[in-house]
N, C-alpha and C positions, 0 to 999 in steps of 0.2 A: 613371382615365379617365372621360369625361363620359357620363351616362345619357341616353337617349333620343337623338333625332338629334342627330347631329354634323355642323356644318362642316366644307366639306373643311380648312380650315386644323388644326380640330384632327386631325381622319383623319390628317392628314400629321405634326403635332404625337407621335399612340400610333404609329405608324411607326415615325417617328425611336429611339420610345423605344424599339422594341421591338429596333432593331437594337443601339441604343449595350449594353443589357442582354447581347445575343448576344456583342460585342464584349468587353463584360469578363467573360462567361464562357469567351472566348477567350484571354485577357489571360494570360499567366503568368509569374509571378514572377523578374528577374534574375538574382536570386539564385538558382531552382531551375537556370536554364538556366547559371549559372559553376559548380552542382554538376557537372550532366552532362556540361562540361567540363573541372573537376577531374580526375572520373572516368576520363573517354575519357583524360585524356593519361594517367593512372596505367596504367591497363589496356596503353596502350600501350607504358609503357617496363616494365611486365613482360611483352610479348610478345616483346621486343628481348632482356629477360634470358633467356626459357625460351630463344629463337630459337639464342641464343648458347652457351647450357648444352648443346644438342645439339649444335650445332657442333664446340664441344670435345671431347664423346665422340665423335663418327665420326673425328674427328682424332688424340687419345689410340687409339679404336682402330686404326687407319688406320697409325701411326707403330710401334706393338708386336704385338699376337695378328697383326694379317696382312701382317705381314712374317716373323715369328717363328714361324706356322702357317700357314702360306697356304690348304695343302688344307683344314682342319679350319675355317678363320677365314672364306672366301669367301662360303659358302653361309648362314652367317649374316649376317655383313654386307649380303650382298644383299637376307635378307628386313629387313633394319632398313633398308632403302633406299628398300622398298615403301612403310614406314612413314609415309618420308617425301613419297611423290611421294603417296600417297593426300591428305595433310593439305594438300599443297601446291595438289594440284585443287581443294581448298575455299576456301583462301585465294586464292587466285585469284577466284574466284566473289565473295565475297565482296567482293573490292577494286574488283570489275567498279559492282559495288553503291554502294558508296561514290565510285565516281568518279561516278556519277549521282546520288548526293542532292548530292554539292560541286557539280555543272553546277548544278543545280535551284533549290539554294541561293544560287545568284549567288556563288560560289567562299568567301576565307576574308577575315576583316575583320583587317586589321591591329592594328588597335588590341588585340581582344576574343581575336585569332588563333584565334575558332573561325566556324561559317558567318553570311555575313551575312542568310542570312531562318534565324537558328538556330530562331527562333520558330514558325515557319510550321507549322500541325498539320496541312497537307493534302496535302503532298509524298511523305511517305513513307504513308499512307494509300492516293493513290494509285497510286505505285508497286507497292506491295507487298502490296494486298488486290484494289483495282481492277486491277492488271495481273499478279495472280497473281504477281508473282514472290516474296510471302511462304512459297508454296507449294510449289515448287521450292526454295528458301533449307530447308526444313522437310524434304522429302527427302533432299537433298545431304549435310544433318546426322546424318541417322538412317543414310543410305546409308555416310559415312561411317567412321562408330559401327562399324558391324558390320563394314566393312572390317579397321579396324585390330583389332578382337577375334579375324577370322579369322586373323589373324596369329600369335595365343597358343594353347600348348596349355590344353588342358580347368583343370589347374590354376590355370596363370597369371589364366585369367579371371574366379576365383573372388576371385585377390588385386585386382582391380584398379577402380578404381569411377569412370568417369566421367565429370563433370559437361558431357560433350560429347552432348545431347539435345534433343529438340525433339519434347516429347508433346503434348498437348492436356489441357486442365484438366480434373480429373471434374469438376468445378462450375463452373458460368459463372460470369465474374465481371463484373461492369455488363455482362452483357447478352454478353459475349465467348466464344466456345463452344471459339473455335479457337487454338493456339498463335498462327499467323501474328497475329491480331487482338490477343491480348493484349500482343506483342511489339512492333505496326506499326499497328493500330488507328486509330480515328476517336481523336482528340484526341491523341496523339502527336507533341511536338514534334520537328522535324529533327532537333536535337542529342541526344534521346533516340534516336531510332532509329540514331543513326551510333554513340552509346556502346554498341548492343544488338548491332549486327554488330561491335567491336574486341570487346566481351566474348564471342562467341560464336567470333574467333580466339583469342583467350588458350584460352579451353577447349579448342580443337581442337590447341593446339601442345601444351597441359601432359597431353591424351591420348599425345600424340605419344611427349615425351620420358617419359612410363610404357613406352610398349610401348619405345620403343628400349634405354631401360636393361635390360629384360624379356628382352631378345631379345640386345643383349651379351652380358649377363648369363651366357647359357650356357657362355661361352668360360672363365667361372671355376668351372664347373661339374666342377673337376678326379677323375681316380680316386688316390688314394694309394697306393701302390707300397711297403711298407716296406722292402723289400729294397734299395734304392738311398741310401746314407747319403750323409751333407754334412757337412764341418764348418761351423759356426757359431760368432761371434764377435759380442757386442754389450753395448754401452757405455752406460752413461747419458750419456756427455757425452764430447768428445772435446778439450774446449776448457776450461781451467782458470788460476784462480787462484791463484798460485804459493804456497806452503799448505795446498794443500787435495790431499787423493789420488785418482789414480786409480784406479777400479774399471772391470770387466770381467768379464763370464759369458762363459763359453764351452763349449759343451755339442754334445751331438750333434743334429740336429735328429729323427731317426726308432734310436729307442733301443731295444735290448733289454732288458724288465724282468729276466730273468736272467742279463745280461749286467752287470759295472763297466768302462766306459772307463776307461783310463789317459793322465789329460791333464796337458800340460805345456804351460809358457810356454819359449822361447829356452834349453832343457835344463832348468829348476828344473821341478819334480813340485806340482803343485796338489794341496790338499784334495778330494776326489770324492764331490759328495752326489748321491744320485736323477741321476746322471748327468751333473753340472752343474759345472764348477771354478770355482770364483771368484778371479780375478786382481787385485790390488792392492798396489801398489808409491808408495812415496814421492815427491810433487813437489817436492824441495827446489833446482831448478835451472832458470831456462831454459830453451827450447829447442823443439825437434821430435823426438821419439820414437816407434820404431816398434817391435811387438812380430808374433810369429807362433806360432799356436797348434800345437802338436799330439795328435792324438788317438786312442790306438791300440785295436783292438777285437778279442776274440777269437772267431772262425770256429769256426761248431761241428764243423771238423775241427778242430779243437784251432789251425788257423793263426793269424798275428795281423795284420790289419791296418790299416796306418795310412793315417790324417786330417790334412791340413792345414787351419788356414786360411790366407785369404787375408792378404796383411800388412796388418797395423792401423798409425795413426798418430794420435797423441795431441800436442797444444802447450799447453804451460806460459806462462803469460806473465804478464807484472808486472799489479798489480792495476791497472783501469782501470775508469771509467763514461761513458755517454754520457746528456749531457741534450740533448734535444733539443724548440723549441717546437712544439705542432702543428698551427700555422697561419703565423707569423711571425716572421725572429728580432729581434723587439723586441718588448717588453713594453710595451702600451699602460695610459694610465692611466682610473678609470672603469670598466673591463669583467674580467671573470676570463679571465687569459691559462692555457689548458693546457698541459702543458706534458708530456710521457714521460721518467722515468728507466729506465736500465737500465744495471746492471755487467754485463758479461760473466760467466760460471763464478760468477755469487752471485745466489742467490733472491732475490724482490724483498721478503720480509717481513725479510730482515736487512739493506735499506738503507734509510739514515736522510737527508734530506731539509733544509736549512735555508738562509735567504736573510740576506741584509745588505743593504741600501741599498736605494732607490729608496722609502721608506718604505711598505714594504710587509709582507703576510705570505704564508704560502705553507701550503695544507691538500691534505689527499688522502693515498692510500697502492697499495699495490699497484703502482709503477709509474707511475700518473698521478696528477699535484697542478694544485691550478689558482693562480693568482701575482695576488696584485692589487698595484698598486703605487698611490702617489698623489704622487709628485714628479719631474720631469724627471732626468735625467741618469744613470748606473750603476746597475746592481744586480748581485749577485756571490749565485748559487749554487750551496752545496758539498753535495756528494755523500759520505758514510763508510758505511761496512759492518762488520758485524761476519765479519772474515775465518777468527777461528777462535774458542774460544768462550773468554771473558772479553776478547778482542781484538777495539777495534776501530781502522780506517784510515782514514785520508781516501784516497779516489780521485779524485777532480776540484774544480779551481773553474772555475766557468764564468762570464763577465761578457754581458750583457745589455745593452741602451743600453734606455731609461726614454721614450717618447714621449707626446706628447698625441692623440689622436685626432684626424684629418686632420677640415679643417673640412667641413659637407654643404655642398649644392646648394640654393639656392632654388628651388621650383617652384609654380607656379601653375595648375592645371587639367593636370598633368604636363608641362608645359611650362619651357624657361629664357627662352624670346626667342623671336620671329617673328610668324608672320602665324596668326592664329585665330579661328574662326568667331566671329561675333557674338552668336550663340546661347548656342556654348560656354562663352565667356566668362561671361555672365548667369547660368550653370546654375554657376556654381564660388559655393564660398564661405568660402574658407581658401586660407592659404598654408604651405605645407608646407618641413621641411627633408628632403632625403633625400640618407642616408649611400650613394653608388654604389658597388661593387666595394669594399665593407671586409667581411670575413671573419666578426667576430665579432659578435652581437647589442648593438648601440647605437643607441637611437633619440634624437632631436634633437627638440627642442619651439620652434616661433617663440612670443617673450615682446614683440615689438613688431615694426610696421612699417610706413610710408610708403605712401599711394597715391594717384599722379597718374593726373589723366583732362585729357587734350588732343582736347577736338573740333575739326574741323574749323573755324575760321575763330572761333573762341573761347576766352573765356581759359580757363586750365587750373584745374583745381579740384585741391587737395590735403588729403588727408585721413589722421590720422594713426590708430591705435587700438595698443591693449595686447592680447596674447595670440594667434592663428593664426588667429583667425575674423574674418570681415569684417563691421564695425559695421553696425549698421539705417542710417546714413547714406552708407556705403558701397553698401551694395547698392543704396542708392535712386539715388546714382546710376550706378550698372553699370547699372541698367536703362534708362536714359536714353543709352547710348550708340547710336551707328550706326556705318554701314562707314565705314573711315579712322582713327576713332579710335585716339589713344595711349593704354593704357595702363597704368603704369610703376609696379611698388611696389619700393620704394626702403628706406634705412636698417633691414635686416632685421635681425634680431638674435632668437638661438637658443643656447640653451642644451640642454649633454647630457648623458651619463653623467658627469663629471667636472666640471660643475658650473660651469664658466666660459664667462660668453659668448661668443659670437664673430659676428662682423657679416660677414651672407654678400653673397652678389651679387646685383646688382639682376635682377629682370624685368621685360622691355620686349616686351609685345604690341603687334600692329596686327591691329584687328578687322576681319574681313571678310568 
C-alpha cells in the first residue's frame, strides 16, 4: 500500500484488495467439499444398513419369542420400542434441519448431486449459532443419550459406549468454547454441516441397535431345567458324494454324568462314549435315506426311559460341480474374469481347477480363480476332485464363449452430443473414452482424434492431434468460439485392456 496520502483511486484500489484477500480466505477447495460429499453419502448408506439391521430384529423377534412367549416377550419388546420412538424424535429433528440448510442451499445441483451454495460458510453459522438451534440440536443429543441408557439395567450400561454425544471442548479450539461452534461455526461450509447432522444420525441409530440388541437380548436369557431331556441328532453334512460316508452323532442333550444311555440307530446298538453314539454307515448307492435315533435312559427308580429322534434324511448323489461366472457368463478378453467353483459333499482344497481354449490361464484356489483369456471364441473349464484318497474324478466341463470387451463412449466435457454452455466447452480439455454399465475394471485410453469448429457464417476449421488431450492449437481455437457454434470431434480412436483399437462415436456440441 502507498505511504502518506493517498488518492481516492488508490483508497479504492487497498479496498479492492482487501476484499479479494477476505474472498480467498473464504475460498475452499473442490476437492475438500467432493470429500464432505463422499462422506455424507457414505454415512448415509450405513444409516440405511444400521436402519435395516434393526428392522430385521423387531421382525426376527416379532415372527418367534412373541408368538412363541407372548407373556414373557411383550414387555420387552415394548421397551425395545421405546428405543425406538426415543431415536426416532431425534431423527426427526434432525431432518427438520437438513430440509432447511437444502431450502437455504438453493436445493441440490444435478450434476455435483450435492447443494448448490455447498460452499456457502454463512448458512449454517447462521442457523445454528445465530438462531440458536446449535443449541437445541446439543440438548436433544444428550437428552437423547440418557433416554436410551435409562432403558438398560446398571450392568448393561457399563457394557455399552456411545459415540451418541454432544460435550463441549475442555480447550478451545480457534477461539471455539462451544460444541454447537465447533460443529456449525463461523467458517463452516454447507456440506460440512449437512455431513455433521447424517453423522450425528448414524450415531444415534448404531446407539439404537446396541440397546435393542441389549434389551432382546434378555428373551435368551434362558434358566436350564436338567431334568427335562431331548434326543438330539446331528450331522456334518446331509448331502454327499457317492463314496464318501455318512456320519452322525447322536447324543442326549442334558446327560447324566452317572448315568450311560443306551443308543441305537433303526434297531443296531451304537458304540456309547461320554454319552454320545456315533452313527456311520456306507454310501455305495443312490438315493434318499432316512434314519431314526433311539435313546434309552435309566430313572433312578431303576425305570427305563426312552428317547427318540426326530427322523433324519440324508441324499447320496453322483459326484457333481458347479462353475459358475461372478459377474457374467462370458469371459471377456483383456481383464481377469472371476469366476466360483464348488462340488457339492467335496472340500474345496481337494478340487482341482483347469482351462483349455480361449488361450488363456486360469489362478486362484479356495473356491475362487480368476480366467484371463486373449482370443475370441470357446473356452472349456474342467472341474476333478479327489473323491477318495489316491482317487481322482472329473466332475464337470463347462464351455464359456470368449468375447472382446464392448466398445466405450466418446465423451467430451461428459457429454456425447447437444447443446453446451460456451463457457463449458472452453474449460474442457480432453476427450475421454468411457466404458458405461460393464462390470469389471477396464479403462480405455483415446490415442487420436479429429476436431471441427463451424462458426456461424464461417468456414470451418479442422484440427487433428495424437493422444486424449487437446493441442495448444486446439484450445486456441475453443477459445475463439461463440453461441451457435459447431463443434464436432470426429475419427476417435481408443485403445483398452486388450490392446486393439477401436473407432468410437463422433461428438457433436452446439454451444450456447
Amino acid at each position: 500500500m502507498a505511504y502518506g496520502r493517498e488518492t481516492p483511486r488508490q483508497r479504492m484500489i487497498n479496498i479492492l484488495y482487501l476484499v479479494l484477500l477476505a474472498l480467498l480466505a473464504l475460498n475452499v477447495p473442490n476437492s475438500i467439499l467432493d470429500a464432505f460429499k463422499n462422506i455424507n453419502d457414505s454415512l448415509e448408506a450405513s444409516k440405511t444398513n444400521v436402519d435395516n439391521s434393526v428392522e430385521q430384529l423387531f421382525a426376527a423377534f416379532e415372527s418367534t419369542k412373541l408368538k412363541e412367549e407372548p407373556e414373557r416377550a411383550k414387555p420387552i419388546y415394548e421397551q425395545a420400542k421405546q428405543a425406538r420412538a426415543v431415536v426416532d424424535e431425534l431423527n426427526q429433528y434432525i431432518n427438520e434441519l437438513k430440509q432447511e440448510f437444502e431450502k437455504q442451499g438453493g436445493g441440490y445441483d444435478e450434476d455435483t448431486g450435492d447443494l448448490v451454495r455447498r460452499e456457502n460458510a454463512d448458512i449454517a453459522p447462521h442457523l445454528m449459532i445465530n438462531g440458536k438451534r446449535g443449541v437445541e440440536l446439543k440438548e436433544k443429543i444428550n437428552s437423547t443419550r440418557e433416554k436410551l441408557l435409562s432403558l438398560l439395567n446398571e450392568d448393561d450400561r457399563k457394557s455399552v459406549s456411545f459415540s451418541l454425544e454432544a460435550q463441549d471442548p475442555e480447550k478451545s479450539a480457534n477461539g471455539k468454547r462451544k460444541w454447537e461452534e465447533v460443529n456449525f461455526g463461523s467458517g463452516t461450509p454447507l456440506t460440512a454441516a449437512m455431513t455433521t447432522l447424517t453423522k450425528i444420525q448414524v450415531d444415534a441409530q448404531n446407539a439404537e441397535s446396541d440397546v435393542v440388541k441389549l434389551i432382546l437380548g434378555k428373551m435368551d436369557q434362558a434358566v436350564v431345567n436338567l431334568d427335562k431331556f431331548a434326543a438330539v441328532a446331528v450331522a456334518p453334512t446331509s448331502y454327499l458324494v457317492q463314496g464318501q460316508p455318512y456320519t452322525a452323532e447322536v447324543f442326549l442333550t442334558a446327560s447324566d454324568s452317572k448315568s450311560e444311555p443306551a443308543i441305537s440307530v433303526n434297531g443296531s446298538a451304537l458304540n456309547v462314549v461320554d454319552g454320545k453314539g456315533v452313527y456311520t454307515v456306507p454310501t455305495n448307492q443312490e438315493g434318499i435315506f432316512t434314519w431314526t435315533g433311539t435313546i434309552k435312559v435309566q430313572q433312578t427308580d431303576g425305570t427305563v426311559k426312552e428317547y427318540r429322534t426326530p427322523e433324519q434324511t440324508y441324499q447320496v448323489a453322483r459326484p457333481s460341480a458347479v462353475v459358475s461366472p461372478d459377474k457374467m457368463n462370458v469371459l471377456y478378453i483383456g481383464v481377469s474374469n472371476p469366476i466360483s467353483v464348488s462340488a457339492p459333499g467335496t472340500p474345496t482344497n481337494k478340487i482341482n481347477v483347469s482351462m483349455n481354449g480361449g488361450g488363456g490361464r486360469i489362478s486362484g484356489s479356495g473356491g475362487k480363480y480368476n480366467v484371463t483369456v486373449s482370443s475370441p471364441g470357446t473356452a472349456r473349464i474342467s472341474v476333478s476332485a479327489e473323491v477318495a484318497p489316491g482317487k481322482t474324478q472329473t466332475l464337470s466341463t463347462t464351455e464359456f464363449r470368449v468375447k472382446r470387451i464392448p466398445d466405450p463412449i466418446a465423451k467430451f466435457g461428459g457429454k456425447t452430443g447437444g447443446n453446451m454452455a460456451t463457457v463449458a466447452i472452453k474449460a474442457q480439455n480432453a476427450v475421454f473414452a468411457s466404458l458405461d454399465n460393464f462390470d469389471f475394471d477396464a479403462k480405455f485410453n483415446v490415442t487420436k482424434f479429429s476436431m471441427i469448429i463451424a462458426k456461424p457464417r464461417a468456414d470451418a476449421i479442422v484440427l487433428s492431434t495424437n493422444g486424449g488431450t487437446l493441442s495448444s492449437s486446439m484450445k486456441t481455437a475453443l477459445n475463439g468460439i461463440v453461441p451457435g457454434t459447431r463443434v464436432i470431434f470426429d475419427n476417435i480412436i481408443a485403445v483398452g485392456p486388450d490392446g486393439s483399437p477401436r473407432q468410437l462415436n463422433a461428438v457433436a456440441l452446439t454451444a450456447n
